[in-house]
KOLLO-753137 format. One line per 5 residues: number of its first residue (from 1); their letters; for each residue x, y, z of N, C-alpha, C. Coordinates in steps of 0.02 Angstrom, whole numbers, plus 50000, padded with zeros to 5 digits. Example, Ala and Ser with C-alpha at 12.3 -4.5 7.8 and 13.67 -1.06 7.14 Angstrom:
REM KOLLO-753137
1 = AS = 50660/49716/50390/50615/49775/50390/50660/49835/50390  50642/49888/50354/50684/49947/50357/50645/50002/50394 .
END
This chain:
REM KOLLO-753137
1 = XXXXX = 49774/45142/46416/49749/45159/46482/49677/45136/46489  49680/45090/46538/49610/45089/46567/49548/45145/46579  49490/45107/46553/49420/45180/46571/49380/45119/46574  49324/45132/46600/49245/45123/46623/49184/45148/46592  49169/45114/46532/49095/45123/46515/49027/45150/46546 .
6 = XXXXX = 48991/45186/46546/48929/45153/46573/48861/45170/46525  48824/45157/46526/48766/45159/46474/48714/45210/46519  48680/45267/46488/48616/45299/46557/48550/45233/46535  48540/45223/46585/48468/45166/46565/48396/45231/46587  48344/45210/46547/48281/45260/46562/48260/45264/46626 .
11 = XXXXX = 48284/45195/46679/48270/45225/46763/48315/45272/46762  48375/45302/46755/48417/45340/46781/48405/45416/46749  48344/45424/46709/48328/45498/46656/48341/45542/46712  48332/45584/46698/48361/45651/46734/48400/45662/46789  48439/45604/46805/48483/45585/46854/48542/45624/46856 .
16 = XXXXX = 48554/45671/46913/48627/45714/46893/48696/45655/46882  48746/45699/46861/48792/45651/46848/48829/45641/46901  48845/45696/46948/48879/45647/47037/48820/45584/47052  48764/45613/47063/48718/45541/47085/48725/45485/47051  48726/45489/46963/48733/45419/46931/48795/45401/46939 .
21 = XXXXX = 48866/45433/46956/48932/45420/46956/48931/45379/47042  48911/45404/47098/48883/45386/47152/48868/45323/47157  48787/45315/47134/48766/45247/47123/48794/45190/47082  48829/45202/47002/48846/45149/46996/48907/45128/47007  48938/45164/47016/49035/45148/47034/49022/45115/47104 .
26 = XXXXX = 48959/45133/47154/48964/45113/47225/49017/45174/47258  49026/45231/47242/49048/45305/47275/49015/45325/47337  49056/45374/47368/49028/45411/47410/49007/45479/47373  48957/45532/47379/48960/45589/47344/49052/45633/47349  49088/45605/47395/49153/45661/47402/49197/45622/47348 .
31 = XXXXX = 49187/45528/47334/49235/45522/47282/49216/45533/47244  49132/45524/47210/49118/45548/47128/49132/45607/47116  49114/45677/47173/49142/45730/47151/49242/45735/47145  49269/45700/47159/49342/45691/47149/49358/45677/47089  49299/45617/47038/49333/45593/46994/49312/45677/46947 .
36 = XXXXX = 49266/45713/46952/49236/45770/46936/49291/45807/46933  49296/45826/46995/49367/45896/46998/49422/45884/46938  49427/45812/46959/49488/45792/46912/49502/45778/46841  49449/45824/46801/49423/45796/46754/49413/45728/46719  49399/45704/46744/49430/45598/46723/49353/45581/46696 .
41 = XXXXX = 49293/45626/46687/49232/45600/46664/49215/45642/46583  49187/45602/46548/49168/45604/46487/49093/45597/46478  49054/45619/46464/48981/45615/46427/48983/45628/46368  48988/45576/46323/48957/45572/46223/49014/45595/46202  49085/45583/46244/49135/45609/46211/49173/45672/46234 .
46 = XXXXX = 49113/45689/46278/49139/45766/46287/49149/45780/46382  49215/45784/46386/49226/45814/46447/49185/45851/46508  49168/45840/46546/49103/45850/46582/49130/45851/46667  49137/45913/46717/49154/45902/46776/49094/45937/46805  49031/45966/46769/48985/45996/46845/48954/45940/46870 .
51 = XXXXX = 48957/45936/46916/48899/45887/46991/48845/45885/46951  48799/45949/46937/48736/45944/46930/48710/45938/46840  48760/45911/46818/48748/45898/46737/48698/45847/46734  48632/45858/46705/48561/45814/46680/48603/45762/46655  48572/45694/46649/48597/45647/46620/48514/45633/46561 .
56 = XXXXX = 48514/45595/46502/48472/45579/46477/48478/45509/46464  48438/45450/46428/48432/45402/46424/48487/45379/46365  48525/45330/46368/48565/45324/46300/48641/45374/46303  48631/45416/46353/48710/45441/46359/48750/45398/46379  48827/45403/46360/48880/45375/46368/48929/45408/46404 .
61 = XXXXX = 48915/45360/46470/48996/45417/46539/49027/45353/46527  49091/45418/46523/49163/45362/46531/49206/45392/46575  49251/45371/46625/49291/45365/46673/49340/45334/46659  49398/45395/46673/49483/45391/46640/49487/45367/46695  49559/45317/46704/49606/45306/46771/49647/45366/46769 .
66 = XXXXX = 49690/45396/46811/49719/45452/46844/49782/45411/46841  49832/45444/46853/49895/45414/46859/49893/45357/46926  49911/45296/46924/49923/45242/46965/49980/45264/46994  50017/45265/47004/50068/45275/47035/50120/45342/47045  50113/45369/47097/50159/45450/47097/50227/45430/47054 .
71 = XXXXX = 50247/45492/47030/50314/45489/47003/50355/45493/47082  50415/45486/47043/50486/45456/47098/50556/45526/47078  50567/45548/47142/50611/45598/47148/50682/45558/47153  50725/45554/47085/50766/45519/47126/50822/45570/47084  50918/45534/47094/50961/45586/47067/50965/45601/46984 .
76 = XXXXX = 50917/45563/46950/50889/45545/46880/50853/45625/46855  50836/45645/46890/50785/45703/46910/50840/45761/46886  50916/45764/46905/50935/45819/46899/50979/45824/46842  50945/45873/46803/50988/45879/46732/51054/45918/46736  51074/45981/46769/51127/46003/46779/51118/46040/46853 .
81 = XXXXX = 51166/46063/46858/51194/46100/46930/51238/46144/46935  51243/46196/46961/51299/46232/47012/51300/46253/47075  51332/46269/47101/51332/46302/47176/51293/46341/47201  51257/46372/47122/51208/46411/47134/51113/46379/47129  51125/46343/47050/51054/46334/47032/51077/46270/47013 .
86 = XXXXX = 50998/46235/46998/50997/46167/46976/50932/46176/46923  50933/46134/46876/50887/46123/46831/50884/46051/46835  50803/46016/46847/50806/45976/46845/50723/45944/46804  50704/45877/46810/50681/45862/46742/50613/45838/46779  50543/45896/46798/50495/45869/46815/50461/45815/46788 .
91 = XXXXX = 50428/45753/46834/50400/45719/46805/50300/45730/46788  50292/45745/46736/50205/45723/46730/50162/45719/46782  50119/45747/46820/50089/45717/46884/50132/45726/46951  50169/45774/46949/50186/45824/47014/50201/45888/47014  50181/45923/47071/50214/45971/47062/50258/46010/47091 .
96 = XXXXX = 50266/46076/47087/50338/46129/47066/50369/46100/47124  50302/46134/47167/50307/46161/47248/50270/46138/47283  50298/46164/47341/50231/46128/47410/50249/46063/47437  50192/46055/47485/50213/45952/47506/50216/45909/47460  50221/45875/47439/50236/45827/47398/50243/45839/47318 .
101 = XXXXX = 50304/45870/47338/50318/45922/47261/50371/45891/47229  50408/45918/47170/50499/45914/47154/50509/45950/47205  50495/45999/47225/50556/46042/47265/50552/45995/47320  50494/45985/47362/50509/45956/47419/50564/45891/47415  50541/45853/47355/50592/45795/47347/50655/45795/47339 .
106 = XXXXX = 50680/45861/47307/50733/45886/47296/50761/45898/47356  50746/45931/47407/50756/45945/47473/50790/45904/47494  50738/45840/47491/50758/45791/47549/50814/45739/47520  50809/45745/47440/50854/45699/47412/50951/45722/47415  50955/45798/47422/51011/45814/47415/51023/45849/47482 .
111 = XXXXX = 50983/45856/47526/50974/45881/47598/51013/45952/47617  50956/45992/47537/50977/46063/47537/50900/46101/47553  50893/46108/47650/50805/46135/47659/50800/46197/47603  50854/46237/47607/50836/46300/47557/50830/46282/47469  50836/46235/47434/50828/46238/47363/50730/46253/47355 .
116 = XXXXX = 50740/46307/47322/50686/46349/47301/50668/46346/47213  50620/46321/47193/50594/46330/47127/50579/46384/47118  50631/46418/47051/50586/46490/47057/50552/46500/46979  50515/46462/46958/50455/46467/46925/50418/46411/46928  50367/46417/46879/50311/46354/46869/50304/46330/46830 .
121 = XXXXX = 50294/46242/46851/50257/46196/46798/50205/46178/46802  50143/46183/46765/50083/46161/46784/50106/46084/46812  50069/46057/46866/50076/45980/46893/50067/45927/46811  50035/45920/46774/50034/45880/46713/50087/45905/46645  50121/45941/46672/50160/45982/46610/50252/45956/46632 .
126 = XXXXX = 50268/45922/46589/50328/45877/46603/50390/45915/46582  50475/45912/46628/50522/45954/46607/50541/46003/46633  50590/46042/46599/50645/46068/46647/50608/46133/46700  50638/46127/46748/50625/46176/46802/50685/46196/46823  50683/46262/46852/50743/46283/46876/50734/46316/46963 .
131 = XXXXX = 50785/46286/46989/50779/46301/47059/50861/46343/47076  50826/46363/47116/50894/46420/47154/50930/46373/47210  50982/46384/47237/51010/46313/47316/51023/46358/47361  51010/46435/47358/50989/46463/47435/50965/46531/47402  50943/46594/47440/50897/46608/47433/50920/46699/47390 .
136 = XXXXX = 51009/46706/47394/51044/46715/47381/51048/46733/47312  51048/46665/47290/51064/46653/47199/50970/46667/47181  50925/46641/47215/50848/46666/47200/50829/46750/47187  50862/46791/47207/50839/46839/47222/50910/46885/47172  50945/46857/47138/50965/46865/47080/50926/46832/46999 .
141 = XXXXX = 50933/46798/47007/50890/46763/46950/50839/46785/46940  50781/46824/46980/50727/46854/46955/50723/46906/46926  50757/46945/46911/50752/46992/46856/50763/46957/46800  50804/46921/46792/50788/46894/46717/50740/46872/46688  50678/46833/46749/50620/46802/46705/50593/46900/46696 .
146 = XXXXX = 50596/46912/46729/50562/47001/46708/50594/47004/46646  50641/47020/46636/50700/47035/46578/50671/46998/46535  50655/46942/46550/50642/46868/46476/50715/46874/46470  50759/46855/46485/50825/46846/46486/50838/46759/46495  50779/46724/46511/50772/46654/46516/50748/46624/46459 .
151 = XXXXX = 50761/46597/46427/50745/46536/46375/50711/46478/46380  50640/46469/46365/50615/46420/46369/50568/46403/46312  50614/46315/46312/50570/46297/46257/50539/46249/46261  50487/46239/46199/50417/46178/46230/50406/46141/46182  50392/46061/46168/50380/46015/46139/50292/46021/46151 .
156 = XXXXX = 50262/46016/46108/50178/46026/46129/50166/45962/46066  50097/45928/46081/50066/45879/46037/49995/45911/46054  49945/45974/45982/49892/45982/45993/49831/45950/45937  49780/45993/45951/49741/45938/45897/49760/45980/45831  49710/45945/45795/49705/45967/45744/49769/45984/45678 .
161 = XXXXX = 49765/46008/45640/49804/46025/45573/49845/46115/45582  49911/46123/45592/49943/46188/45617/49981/46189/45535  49950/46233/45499/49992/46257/45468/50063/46287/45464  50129/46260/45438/50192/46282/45467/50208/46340/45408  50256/46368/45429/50304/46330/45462/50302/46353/45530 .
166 = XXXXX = 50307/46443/45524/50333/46470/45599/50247/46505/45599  50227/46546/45657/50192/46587/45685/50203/46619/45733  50173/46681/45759/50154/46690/45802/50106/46719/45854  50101/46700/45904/50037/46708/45921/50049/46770/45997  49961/46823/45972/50009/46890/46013/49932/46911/46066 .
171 = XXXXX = 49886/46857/46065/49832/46873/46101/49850/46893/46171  49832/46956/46199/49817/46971/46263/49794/46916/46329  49813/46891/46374/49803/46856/46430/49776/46916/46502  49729/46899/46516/49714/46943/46576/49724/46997/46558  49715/47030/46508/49728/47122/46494/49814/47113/46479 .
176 = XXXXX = 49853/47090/46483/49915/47093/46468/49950/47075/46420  49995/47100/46377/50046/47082/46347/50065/47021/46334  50051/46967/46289/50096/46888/46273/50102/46872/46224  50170/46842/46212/50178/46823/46142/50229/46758/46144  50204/46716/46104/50221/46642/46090/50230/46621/46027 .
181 = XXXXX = 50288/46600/46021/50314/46581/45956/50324/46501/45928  50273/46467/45883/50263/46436/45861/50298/46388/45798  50332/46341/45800/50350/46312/45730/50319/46244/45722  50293/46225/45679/50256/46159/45665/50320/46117/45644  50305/46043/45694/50383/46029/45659/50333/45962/45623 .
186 = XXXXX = 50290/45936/45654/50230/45885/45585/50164/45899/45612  50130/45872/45560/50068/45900/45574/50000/45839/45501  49970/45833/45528/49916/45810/45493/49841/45817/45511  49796/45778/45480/49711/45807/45502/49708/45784/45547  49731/45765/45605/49720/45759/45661/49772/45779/45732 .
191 = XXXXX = 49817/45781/45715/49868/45829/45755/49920/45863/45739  49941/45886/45777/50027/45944/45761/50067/45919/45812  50126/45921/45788/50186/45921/45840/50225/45984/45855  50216/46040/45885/50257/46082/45896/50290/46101/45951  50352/46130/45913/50413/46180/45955/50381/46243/45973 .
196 = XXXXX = 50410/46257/46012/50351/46334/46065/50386/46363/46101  50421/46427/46088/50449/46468/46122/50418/46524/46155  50420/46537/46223/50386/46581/46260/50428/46641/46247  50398/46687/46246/50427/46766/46267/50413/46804/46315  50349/46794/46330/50333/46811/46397/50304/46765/46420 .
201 = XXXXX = 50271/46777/46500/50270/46716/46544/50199/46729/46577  50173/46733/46555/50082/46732/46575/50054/46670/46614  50000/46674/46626/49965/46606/46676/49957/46583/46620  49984/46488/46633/49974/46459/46583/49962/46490/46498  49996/46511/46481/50004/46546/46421/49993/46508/46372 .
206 = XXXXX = 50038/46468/46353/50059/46399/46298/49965/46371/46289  49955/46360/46330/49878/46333/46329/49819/46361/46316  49830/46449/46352/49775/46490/46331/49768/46522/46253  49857/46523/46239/49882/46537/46169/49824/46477/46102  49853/46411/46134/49839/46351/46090/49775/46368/46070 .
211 = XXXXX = 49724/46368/46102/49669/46354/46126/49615/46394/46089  49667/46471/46078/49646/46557/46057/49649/46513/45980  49700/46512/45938/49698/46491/45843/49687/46423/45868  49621/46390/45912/49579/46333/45887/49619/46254/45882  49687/46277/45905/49730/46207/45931/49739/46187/45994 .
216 = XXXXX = 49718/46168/46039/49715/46159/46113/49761/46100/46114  49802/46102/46154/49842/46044/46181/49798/45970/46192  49810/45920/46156/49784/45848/46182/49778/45840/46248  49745/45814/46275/49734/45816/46342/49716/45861/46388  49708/45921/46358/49720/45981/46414/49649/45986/46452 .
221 = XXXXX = 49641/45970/46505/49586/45953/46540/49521/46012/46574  49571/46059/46571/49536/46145/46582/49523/46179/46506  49573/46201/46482/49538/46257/46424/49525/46210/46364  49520/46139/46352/49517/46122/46284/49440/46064/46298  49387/46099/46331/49339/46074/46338/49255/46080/46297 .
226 = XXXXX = 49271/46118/46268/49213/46128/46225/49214/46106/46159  49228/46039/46167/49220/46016/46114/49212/45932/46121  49204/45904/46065/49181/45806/46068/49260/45809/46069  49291/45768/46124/49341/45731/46111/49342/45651/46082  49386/45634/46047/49368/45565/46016/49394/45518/46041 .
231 = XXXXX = 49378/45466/46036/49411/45391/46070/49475/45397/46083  49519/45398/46018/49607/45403/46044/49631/45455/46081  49599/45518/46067/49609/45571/46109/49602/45569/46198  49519/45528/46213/49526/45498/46285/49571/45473/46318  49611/45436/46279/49665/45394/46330/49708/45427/46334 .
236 = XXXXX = 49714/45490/46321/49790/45539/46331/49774/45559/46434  49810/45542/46461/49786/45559/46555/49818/45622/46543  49867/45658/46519/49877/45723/46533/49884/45762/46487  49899/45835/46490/49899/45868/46436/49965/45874/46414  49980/45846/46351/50051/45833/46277/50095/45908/46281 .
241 = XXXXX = 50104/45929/46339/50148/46004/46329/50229/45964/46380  50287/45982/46381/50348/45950/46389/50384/46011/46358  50428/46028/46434/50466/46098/46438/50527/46064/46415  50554/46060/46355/50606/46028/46330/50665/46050/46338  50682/46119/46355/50715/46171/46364/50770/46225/46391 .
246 = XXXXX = 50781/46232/46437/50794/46306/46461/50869/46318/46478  50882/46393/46458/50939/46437/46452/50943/46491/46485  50997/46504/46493/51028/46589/46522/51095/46582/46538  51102/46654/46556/51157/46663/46574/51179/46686/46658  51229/46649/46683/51211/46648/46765/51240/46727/46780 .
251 = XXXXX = 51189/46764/46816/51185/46812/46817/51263/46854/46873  51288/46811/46871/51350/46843/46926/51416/46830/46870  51423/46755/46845/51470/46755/46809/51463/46773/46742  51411/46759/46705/51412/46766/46637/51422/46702/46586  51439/46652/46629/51423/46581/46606/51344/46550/46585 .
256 = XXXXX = 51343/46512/46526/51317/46487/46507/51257/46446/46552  51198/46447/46576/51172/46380/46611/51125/46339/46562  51137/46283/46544/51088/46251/46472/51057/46200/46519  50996/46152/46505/50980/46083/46506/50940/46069/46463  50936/46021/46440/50867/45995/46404/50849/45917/46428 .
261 = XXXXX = 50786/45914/46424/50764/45863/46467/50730/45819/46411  50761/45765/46396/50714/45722/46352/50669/45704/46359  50619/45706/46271/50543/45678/46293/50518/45617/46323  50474/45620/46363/50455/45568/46407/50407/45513/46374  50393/45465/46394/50384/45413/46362/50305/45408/46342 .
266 = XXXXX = 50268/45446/46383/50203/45441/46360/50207/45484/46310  50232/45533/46298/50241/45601/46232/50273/45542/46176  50307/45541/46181/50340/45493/46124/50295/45443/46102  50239/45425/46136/50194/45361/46137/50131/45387/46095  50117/45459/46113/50085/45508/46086/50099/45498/46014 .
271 = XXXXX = 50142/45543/46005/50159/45551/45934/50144/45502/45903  50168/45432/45910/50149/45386/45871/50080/45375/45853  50054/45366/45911/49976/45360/45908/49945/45396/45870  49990/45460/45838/49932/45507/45814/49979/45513/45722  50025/45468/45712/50066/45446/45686/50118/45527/45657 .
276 = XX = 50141/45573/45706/50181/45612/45703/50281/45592/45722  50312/45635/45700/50369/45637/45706/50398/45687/45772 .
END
């Protein structure tokens, strides 16, 4: 993946970093603060989104490209189905809900206005989702994520060295109750590959979990910021988590609902890079 160098020269000393992002890209202040929001800027390695960050002489900003091109809603998208629910296979760089979501695409691709997602994928977090096809079968299915009666499992690529085999991890989120279950399936001095079973379902959990025993997801652009990220680590555009996963049982019949969504090609591209299995 493409990025953008730039060198601070001693005219530019105490220059905030929207203004030097401004001036030399040729920006307006609303796109440099964009590439900001979006985390896509680096200073000396290290992840950097405030406006008003000092710049000094001899620092090094670098500027990620963002995904080029939206992902594509097409019938590729849907891993299984019934009359009731669908599970289907988010792509990287969209999201659940809303205008220009899966669901909306889903909508328009099978020209069902009521198919409803009834949970979440962070927009950079790739894999199975599960949607209800009227509002009916939605309003059954939610007791089970209460219940944890849903099964979900996660392919994660974080930094660092994870001792295996299994763990688990039981830190509090927001004052509440979470627990995440961990197996290292490789791992070396510079990354882990793990399997990650949720038990409960917290805001972004998987990430706040990682992040808590000092393994933050590659890429993760919010909680895995306090620290030098390194050259190969930069070119990751999103964060290495991929809902590989999910199970239950359909709550009227008692039938089985499975999918699993294979890993996607930048994850697989990952691993190598970081030479994991």
């Amino acid at each position: 993946m493409a990025t953008t160098q730039l060198k601070v020269r001693l005219s530019d000393h105490d220059a905030t970093l929207l203004a030097f992002l401004a001036a030399h890209q040729q920006l307006s202040n609303h796109k440099a603060k964009a590439l900001l929001d979006a985390r896509r800027v680096f200073v000396n390695g290290q992840r950097i989104w405030m406006a008003r960050h000092r710049l000094e002489p001899g620092d090094c900003v670098e500027i990620q490209e963002g995904f080029i091109n939206g992902p594509v809603v097409s019938r590729d998208t849907v891993l299984c189905e019934n009359s009731d629910y669908l599970i289907a296979n988010k792509p990287a760089g969209m999201l659940a809900n809303g205008p220009q979501s899966l669901e909306s695409g889903l909508r328009r691709l099978l020209g069902n206005p009521a198919l409803t997602a009834v949970h979440r994928l962070d927009r950079d977090t790739s894999g199975c989702l599960l949607f209800a096809q009227q509002a009916e079968a939605e309003a059954r299915i939610r007791p089970l994520f209460v219940q944890h009666r849903i099964r979900k499992m996660y392919h994660a690529i974080v930094s660092g060295f994870v001792p295996g085999p299994e763990q688990e991890i039981t830190h509090s989120i927001d004052h509440r109750s979470a627990r995440t279950l961990v197996r290292t399936l490789d791992a070396n001095k510079w990354a882990s590959h793990l399997w990650i079973e949720l038990e409960t379902g917290r805001t972004h959990q998987i990430r706040r979990h990682l992040v808590a025993i000092g393994h933050p997801l590659l890429g993760d652009q919010q909680y895995a910021t306090r620290r030098e990220v390194s050259p190969q680590e930069r070119t990751i555009r999103r964060q290495m988590l991929h809902a590989y996963e999910l199970a239950f049982r359909h709550p009227v019949t008692g039938k089985p609902v499975h999918a699993k969504a294979p890993l996607p090609n930048d994850f697989t591209a990952c691993l190598r890079k970081f030479g994991l299995t």
